[in-house]
N, C-alpha and C positions, 0 to 999 in steps of 0.2 A: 551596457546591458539593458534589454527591452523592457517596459515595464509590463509585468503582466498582471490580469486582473486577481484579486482574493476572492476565492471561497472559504465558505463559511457553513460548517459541518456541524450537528449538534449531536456527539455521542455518548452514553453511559462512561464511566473512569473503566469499567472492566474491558468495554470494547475497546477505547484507547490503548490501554495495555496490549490488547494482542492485536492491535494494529503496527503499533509501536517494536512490538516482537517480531511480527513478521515482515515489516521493514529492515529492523538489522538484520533477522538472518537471510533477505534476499541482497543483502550488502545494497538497499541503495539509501541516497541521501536524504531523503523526505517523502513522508507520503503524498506530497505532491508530484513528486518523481513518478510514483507506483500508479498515479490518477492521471496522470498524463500517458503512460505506457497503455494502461485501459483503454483509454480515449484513442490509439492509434490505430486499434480495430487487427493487431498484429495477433492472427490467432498462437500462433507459438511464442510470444511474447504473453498474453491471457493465459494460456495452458499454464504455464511457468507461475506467473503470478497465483492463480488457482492453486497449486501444488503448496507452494508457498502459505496457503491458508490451511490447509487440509492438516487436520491435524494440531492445531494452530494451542490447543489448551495442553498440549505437550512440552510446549517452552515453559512453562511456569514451575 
């Protein structure tokens, strides 16, 4: 497996949480997963994740 480099994010606990939330409910593995999909510039892949946010203080 490649190594790849660490980021290092500095968020409130509340953000966390509904980052955390809408990671599991887009079923993926990490929010590194969800930042690397960002990063591919796939507009229907953004849309998606987008959606995924919208909304986001309703998991609680």
């Amino acid at each position: 497996m490649a190594t790849l480099p660490r980021i290092t994010v500095s968020i409130s606990k509340e953000d966390q949480d509904v980052l955390n939330k809408v990671v599991e409910r887009l079923g993926l593995s990490s929010p590194g997963q969800l930042l690397r999909m960002l990063c591919s510039g796939d507009a229907d892949r953004i849309e998606w994740i987008c959606k995924g946010f919208k909304d986001a203080h309703k998991l609680f």
